[in-house]
C-alpha positions in Angstrom: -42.1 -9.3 55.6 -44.0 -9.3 52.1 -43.4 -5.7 51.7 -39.5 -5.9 52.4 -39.1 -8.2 50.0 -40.9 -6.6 47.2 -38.4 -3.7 47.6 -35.5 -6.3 47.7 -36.9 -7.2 44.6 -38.0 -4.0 42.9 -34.0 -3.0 44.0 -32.1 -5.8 42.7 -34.4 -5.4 39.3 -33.9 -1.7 39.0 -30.2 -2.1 39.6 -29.9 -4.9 37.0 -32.2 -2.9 34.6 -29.9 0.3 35.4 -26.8 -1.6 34.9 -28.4 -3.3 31.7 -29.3 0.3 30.1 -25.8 1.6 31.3 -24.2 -1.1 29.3 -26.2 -0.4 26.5 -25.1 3.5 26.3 -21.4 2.5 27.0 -21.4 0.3 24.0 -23.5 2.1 21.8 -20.9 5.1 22.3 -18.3 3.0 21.5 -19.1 1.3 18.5 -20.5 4.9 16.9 -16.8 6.2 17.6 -15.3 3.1 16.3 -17.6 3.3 12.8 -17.4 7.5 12.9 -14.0 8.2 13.3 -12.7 11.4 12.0 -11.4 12.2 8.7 -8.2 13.3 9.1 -6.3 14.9 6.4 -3.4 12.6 4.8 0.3 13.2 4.9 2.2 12.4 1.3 5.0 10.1 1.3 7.0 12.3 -0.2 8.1 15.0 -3.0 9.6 11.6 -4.9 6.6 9.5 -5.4 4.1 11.3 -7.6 0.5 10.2 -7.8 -3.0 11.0 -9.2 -5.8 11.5 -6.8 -9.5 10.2 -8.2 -12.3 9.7 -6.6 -14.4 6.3 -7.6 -18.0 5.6 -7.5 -18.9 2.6 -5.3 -22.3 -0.2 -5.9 -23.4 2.0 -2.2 -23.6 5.3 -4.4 -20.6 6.9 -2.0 -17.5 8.2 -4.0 -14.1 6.9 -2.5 -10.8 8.7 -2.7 -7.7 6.9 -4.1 -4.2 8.0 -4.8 -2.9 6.3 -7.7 0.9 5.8 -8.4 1.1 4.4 -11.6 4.0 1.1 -11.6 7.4 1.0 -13.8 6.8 -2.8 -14.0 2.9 -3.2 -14.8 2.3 -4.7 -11.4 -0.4 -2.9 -9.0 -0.8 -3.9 -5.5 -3.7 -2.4 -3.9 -3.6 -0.9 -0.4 -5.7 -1.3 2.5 -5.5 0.6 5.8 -6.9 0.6 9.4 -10.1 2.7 10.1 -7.9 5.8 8.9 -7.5 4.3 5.5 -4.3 4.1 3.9 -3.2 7.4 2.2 0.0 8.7 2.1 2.4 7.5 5.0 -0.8 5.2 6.9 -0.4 1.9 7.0 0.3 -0.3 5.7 4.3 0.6 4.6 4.2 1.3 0.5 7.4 3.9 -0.1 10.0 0.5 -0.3 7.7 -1.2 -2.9 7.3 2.1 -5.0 11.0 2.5 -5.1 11.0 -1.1 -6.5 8.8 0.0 -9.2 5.6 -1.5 -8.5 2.5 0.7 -8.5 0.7 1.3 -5.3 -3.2 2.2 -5.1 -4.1 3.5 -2.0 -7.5 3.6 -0.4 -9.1 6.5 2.2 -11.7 5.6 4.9 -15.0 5.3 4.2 -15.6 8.2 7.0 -13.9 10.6 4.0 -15.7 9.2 1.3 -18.7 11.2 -0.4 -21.3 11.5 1.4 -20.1 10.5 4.5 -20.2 6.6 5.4 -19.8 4.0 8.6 -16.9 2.5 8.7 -17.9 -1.7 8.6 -14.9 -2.9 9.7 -14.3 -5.0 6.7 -17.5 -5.8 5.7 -18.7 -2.7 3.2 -15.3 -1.3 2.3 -15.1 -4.5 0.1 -17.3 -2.2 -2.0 -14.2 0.2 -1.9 -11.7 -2.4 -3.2 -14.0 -3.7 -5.7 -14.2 -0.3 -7.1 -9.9 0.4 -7.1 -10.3 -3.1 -9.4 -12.6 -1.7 -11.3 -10.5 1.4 -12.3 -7.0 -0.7 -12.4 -8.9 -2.8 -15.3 -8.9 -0.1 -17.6 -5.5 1.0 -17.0 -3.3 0.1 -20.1 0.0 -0.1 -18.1 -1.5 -2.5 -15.5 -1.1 -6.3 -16.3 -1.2 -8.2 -12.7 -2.8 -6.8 -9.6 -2.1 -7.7 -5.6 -3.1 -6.9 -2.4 -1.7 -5.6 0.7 -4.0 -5.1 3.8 -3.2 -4.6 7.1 -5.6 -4.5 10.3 -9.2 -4.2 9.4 -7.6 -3.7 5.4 -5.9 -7.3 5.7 -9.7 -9.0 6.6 -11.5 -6.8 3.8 -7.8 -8.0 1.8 -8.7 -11.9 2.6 -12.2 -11.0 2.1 -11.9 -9.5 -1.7 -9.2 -12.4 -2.8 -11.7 -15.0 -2.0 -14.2 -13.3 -4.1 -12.1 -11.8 -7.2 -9.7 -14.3 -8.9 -7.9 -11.4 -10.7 -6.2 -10.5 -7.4 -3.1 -12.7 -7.5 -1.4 -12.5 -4.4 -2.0 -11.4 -1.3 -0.2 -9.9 2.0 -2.4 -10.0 4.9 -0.7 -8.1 8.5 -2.4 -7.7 11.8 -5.6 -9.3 10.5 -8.6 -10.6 12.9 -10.4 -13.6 12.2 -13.9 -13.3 13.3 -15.1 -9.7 13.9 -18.3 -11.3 15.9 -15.7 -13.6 17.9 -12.9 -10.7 17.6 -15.0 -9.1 19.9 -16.6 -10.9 22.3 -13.8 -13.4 22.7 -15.6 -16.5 23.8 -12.4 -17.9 24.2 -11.3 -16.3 27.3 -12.8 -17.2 30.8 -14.3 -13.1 31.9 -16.8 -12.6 34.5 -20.6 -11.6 34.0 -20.7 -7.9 33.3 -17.5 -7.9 31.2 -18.8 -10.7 29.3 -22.1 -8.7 29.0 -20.2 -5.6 28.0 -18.6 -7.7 25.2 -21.6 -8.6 23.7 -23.4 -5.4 24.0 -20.8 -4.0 21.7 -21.5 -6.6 19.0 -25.0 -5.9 19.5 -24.7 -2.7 19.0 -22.6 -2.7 16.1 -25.0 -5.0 14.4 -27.7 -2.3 14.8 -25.2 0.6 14.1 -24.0 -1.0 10.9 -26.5 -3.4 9.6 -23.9 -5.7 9.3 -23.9 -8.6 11.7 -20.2 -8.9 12.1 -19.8 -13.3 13.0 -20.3 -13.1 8.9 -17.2 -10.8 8.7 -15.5 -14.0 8.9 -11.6 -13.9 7.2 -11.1 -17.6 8.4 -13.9 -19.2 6.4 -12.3 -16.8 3.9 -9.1 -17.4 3.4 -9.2 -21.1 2.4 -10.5 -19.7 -1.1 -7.8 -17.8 -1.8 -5.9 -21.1 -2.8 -3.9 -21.6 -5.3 -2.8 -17.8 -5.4 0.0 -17.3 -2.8 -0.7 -15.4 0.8 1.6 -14.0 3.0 0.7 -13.6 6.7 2.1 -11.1 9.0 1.2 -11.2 12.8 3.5 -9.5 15.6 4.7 -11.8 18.4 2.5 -10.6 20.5 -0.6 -10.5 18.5 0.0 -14.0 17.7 -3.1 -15.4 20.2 -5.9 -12.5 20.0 -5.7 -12.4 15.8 -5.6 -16.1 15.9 -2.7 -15.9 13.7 -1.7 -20.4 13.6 -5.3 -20.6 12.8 -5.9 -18.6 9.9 -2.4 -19.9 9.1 -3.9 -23.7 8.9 -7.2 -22.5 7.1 -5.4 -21.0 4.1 -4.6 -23.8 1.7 -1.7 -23.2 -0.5 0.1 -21.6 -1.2 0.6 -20.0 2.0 3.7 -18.4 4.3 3.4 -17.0 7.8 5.7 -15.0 9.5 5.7 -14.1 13.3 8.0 -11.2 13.8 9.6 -11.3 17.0 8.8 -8.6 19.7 6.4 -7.6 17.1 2.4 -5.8 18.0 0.1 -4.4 15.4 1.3 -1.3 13.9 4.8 -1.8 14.7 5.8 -4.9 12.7 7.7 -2.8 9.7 9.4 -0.6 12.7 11.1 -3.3 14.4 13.1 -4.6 12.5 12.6 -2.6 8.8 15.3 -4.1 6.8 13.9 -8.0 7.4 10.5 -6.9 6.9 11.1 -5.3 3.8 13.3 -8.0 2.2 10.1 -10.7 3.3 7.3 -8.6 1.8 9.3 -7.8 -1.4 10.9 -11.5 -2.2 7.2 -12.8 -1.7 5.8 -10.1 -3.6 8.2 -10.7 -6.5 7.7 -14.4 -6.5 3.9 -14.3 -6.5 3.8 -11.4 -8.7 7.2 -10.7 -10.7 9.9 -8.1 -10.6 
């Protein structure tokens, strides 16, 4: 009887311990492809918007890539992308602001940048935006600077406001509020090994990265952006996962929130173009002039 049970045993801890290490290689291959993805060449907007590539030095010692199009109106908003980084036609949408005369500084991936870096999800490529102020500072025709992030760019957007008071408005879309939480979504009622799986990711990311991502935290962010005006953008149906009302309810003012309707991430601006263009553009020319 003794015996059989000792194998019961040994087999339910050598599953669990198989299941455990299985987990473990699942996640870890996940969070390398999300922080390694590929560096894909950019497509330019177009022949009608003319800009100057440089490459700028970060406090990591990696040299990011930036396309510069210098404004008509001494107003710069800075870009931020997704993982892909927002060169060229990326998100998020620049073209209708440039033809508005505003200059536009866009910012490539950290997987592009020299030598090769992990993509933090918001947490290092602060460094990146910190070095595009650096360079608009000595730019003569630059008086007022802004922000436009969308995805992981709108949390490292949130992130850099709180910390440089120079930025004077900002336009946040698609943004999460808690990479840690983001992830693991304590929220939601999920069974064992899902719940497992969740946190095996963030584990692993945490190792991956160094970067413990609950302190990649835009909703204890955002409250210090006050009294410089932000603009949130969240799709209809990305209104409960990015915790859009509560991010909404941290910021202080001033602040504006728009839902659009039928709306996901990466879709927002396609929807219904014309509305989300007049929205970005009357905010951005009441927080930052024409």
């Amino acid at each position: 009887m003794k015996r059989y049970l000792r194998i019961i045993l040994l087999t339910v801890i050598g599953s669990i311990t198989i299941y455990a290490l299985f987990n473990l290689v699942c996640s870890w291959l996940y969070t390398y492809f999300l922080t390694h993805p590929p560096c894909s060449i950019p497509i330019p907007l177009s022949d009608n918007y003319l800009y100057e590539e440089v490459w700028l030095h970060t406090m990591d010692d990696h040299e990011i890539r930036v396309w510069y199009y210098p404004p008509r109106n001494k107003i710069v908003i800075i870009s931020l992308g997704g993982v892909e980084g927002s060169l060229g036609n990326r998100l998020p949408p620049v073209s209708f602001l440039l033809d508005n005369g505003y200059g536009i500084l866009q910012i490539d991936s950290r997987t592009c940048a020299k030598p090769h870096a992990k993509v933090t999800l918001g947490a290092n490529e602060i460094l990146d935006a910190e070095a595009a102020l650096l360079f608009l500072r000595d730019k003569t025709e630059v008086e007022r600077i802004g922000i436009f992030g969308y995805s992981m760019g709108a949390a490292t957007a949130i992130r850099l406001a709180a910390r440089h008071r120079e930025i004077a408005s900002v336009i946040a879309e698609g943004g999460f509020f808690n990479l840690g939480n983001d992830i693991v979504e304590p929220e939601v009622s999920l069974s064992f090994p899902h719940r497992f799986f969740l946190y095996s990711i963030a584990y692993t990311f945490w190792v991956n990265t160094k970067v413990n991502p609950w302190e990649i935290s835009p909703i204890d962010d955002i409250n210090n952006i006050s009294p410089r005006p932000i603009l949130l953008i969240f799709g209809e149906h990305e209104v409960t996962s990015a915790h859009a009302y509560e991010q909404y309810h941290a910021a202080r003012e001033s602040k504006y929130l728009w839902i659009v309707p039928n709306g996901e991430q990466g879709n927002n601006h396609a929807i219904n173009p014309v509305e989300y263009q007049k929205r970005v553009i009357s905010f951005v020319e009441h927080s930052l002039g024409r």
